[in-house]
C-alpha positions as CSV (number, residue, x, y, z in Angstrom):
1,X,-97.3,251.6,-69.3
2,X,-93.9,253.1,-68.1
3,X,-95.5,254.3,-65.0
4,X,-96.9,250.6,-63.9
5,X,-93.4,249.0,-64.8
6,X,-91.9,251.5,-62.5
7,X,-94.1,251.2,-59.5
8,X,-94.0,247.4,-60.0
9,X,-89.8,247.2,-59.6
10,X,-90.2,249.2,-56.7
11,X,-92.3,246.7,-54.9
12,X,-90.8,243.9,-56.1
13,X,-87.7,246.3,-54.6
14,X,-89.4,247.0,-51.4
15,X,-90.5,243.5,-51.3
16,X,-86.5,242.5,-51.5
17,X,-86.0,244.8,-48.4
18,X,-88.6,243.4,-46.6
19,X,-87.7,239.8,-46.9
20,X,-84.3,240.7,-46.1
21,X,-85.0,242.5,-43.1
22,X,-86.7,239.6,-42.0
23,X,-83.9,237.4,-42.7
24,X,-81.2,239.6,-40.8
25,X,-83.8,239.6,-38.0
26,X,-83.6,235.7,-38.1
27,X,-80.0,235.7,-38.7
28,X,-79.5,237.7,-35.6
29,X,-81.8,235.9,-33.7
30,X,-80.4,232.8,-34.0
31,X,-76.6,234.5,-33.4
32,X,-78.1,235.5,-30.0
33,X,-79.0,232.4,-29.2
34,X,-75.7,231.3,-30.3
35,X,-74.3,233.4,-28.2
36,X,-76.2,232.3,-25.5
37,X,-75.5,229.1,-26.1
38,X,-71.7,229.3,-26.2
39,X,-72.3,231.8,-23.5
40,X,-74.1,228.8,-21.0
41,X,-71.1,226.4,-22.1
42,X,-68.3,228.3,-20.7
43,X,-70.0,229.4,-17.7
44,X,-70.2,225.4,-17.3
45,X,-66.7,225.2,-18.7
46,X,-65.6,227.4,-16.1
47,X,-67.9,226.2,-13.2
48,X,-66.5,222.7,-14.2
49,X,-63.1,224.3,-13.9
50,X,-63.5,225.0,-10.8
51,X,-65.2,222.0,-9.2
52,X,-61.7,219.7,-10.7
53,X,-59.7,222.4,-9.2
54,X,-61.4,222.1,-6.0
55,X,-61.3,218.4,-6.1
56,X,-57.4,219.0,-7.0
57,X,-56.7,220.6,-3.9
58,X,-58.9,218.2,-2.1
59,X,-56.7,215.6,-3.2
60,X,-53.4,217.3,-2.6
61,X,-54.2,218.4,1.1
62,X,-55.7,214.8,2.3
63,X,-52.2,213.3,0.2
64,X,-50.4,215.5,2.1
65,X,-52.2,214.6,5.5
66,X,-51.8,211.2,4.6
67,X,-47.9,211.6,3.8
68,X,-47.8,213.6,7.3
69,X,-49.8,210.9,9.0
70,X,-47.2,207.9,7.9
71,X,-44.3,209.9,8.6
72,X,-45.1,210.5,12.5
73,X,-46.3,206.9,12.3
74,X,-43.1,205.7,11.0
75,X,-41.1,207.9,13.3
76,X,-43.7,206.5,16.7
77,X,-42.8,203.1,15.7
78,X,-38.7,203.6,15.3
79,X,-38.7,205.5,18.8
80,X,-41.0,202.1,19.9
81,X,-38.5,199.7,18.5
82,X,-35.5,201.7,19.9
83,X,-37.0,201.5,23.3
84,X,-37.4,198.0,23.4
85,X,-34.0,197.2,22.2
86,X,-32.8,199.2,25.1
87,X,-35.2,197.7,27.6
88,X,-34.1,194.4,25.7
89,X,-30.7,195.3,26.2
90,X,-31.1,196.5,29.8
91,X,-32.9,193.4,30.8
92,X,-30.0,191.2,29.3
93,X,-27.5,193.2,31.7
94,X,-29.6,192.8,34.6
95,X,-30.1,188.6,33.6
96,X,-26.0,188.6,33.6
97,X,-25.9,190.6,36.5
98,X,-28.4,188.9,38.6
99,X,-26.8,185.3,37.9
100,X,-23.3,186.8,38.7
101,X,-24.2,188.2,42.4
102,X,-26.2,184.3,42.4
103,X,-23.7,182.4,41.3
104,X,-21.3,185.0,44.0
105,X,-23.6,184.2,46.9
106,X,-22.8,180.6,46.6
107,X,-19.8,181.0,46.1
108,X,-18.8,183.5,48.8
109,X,-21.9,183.5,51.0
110,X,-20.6,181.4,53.7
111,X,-17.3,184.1,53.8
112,X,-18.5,185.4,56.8
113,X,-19.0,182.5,58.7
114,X,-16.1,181.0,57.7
115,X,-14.1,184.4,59.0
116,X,-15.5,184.4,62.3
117,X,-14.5,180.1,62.7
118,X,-11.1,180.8,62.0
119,X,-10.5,183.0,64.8
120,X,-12.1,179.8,66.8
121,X,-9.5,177.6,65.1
122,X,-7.1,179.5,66.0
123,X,-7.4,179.3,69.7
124,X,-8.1,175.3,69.2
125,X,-4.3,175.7,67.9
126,X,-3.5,177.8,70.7
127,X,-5.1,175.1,73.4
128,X,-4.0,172.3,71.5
129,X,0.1,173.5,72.1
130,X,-0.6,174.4,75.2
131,X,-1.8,171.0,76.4
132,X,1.3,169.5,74.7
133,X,3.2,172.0,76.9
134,X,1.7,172.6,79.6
135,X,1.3,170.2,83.1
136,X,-1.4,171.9,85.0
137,X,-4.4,170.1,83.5
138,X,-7.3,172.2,85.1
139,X,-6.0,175.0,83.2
140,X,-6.2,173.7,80.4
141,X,-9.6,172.5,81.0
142,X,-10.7,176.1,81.3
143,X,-8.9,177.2,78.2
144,X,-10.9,174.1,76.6
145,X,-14.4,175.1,78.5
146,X,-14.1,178.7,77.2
147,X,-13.1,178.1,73.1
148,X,-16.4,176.1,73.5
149,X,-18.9,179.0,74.9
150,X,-17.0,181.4,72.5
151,X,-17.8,178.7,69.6
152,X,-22.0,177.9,71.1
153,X,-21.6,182.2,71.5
154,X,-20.8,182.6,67.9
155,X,-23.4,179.7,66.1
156,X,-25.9,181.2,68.1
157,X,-25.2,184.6,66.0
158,X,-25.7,182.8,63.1
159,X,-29.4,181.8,64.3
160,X,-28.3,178.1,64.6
161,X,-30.0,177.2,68.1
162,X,-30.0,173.2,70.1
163,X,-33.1,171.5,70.5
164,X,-34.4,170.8,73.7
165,X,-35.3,167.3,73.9
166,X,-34.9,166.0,77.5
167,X,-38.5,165.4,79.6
168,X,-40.1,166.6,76.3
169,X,-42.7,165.2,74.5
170,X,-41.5,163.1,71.9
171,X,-42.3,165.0,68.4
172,X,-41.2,164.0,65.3
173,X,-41.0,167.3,63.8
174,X,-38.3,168.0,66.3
175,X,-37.5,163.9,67.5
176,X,-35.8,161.2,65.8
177,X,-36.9,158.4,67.7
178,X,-33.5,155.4,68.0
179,X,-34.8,153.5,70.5
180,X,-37.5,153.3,73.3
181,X,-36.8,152.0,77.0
182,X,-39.0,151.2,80.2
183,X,-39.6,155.0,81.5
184,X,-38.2,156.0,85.1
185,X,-41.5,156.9,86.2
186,X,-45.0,157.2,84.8
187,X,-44.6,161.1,83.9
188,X,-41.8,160.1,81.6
189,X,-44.0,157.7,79.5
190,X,-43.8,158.9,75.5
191,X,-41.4,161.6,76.4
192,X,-37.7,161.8,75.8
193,X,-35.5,160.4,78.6
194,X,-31.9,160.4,76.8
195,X,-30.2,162.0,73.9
196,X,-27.5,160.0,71.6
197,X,-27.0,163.2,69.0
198,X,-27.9,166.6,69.5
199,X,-30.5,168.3,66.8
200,X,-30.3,171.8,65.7
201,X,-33.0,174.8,64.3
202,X,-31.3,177.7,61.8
203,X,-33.7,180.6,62.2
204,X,-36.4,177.9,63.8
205,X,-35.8,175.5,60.9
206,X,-34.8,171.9,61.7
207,X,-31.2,171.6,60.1
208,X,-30.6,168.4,62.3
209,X,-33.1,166.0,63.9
210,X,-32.0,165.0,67.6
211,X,-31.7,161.4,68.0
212,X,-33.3,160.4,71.0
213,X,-34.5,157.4,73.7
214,X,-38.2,157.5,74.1
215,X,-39.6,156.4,77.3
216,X,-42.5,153.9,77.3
């Protein structure tokens, strides 16, 4: 009776360790997978990590490009803006200067012309005491005849030519028609056969229209 109680604790004993056994098997089992588990997560943990750091420094560098770009944009368009105030500027000085030489050309232009008549005034002063003075007329004929060529020498410089009207064709680009009279001859019909005023050309414009008699 002993005996049987005996050998029946130890396999209820053995029994104990058995289940046992198979619940530390399951226990560590299921810590492995644990493991595992938590294992997995912080390799995603870390591979997330990663990806927001990479994305981080994504962001930085293309803010920092972006900072760089509007910088050397705002620096292109001061330099742009400084140059046209200086070309604005510039332009302004030229305008003043321009209108100044303008405004001196028409007040001053005719200097030149004016200095070259006064030496021809002069000797009109010259000839007009010496006709007051003087008693032989002829000479002072000649003085009068060559203050004339000198003055025709000089307007001639200045491109300031007569127009030749006499036996011409009348032409009323040229002609300033006063009067017409019976022509001479038959050759003189429509052209000019007197002159009442002299006409003039500067640099072949017409500055004066001659006034003339056309035959008819």
């Amino acid at each position: 009776m002993g005996d049987a109680n005996e050998e029946k604790v130890q396999t209820d004993a053995q029994q104990n360790n058995d289940n046992n056994d198979i619940k530390n098997e399951e226990v560590n089992k299921q810590e492995e997978v644990n493991n595992n588990i938590l294992q997995n997560e912080n390799t995603d943990n870390v591979e997330n990590t990663k990806e927001v750091t990479k994305k981080s420094k994504k962001k930085v560098f293309f803010k920092k490009a972006q900072t760089e770009e509007t910088e050397e944009l705002k620096n292109t368009i001061n330099e742009l803006n400084d140059k046209l105030l200086r070309n604005a500027a510039e332009f302004d000085n030229y305008k003043k200067r321009t209108l100044k030489e303008k405004s001196d050309l028409l007040k001053y232009g005719s200097e030149t012309v004016l200095l070259g008549l006064l030496s021809i005034i002069d000797d009109f002063e010259r000839a007009n005491k010496s006709i007051k003075e003087s008693t032989d007329i002829e000479a002072v004929k000649i003085g009068v005849n060559l203050i004339y060529s000198k003055f025709n020498e000089f307007i001639n410089q200045q491109g300031i030519k007569e127009i030749v009207v006499i036996n011409q064709e009348f032409n009323t680009d040229l002609h300033e028609a006063i009067t017409r009279f019976p022509a001479p001859s038959d050759d003189l019909k429509g052209k000019v056969i007197n002159i009442v005023q002299k006409g003039y050309t500067l640099n072949d414009k017409v500055i004066r229209f001659a006034k003339v008699v056309v035959g008819e």
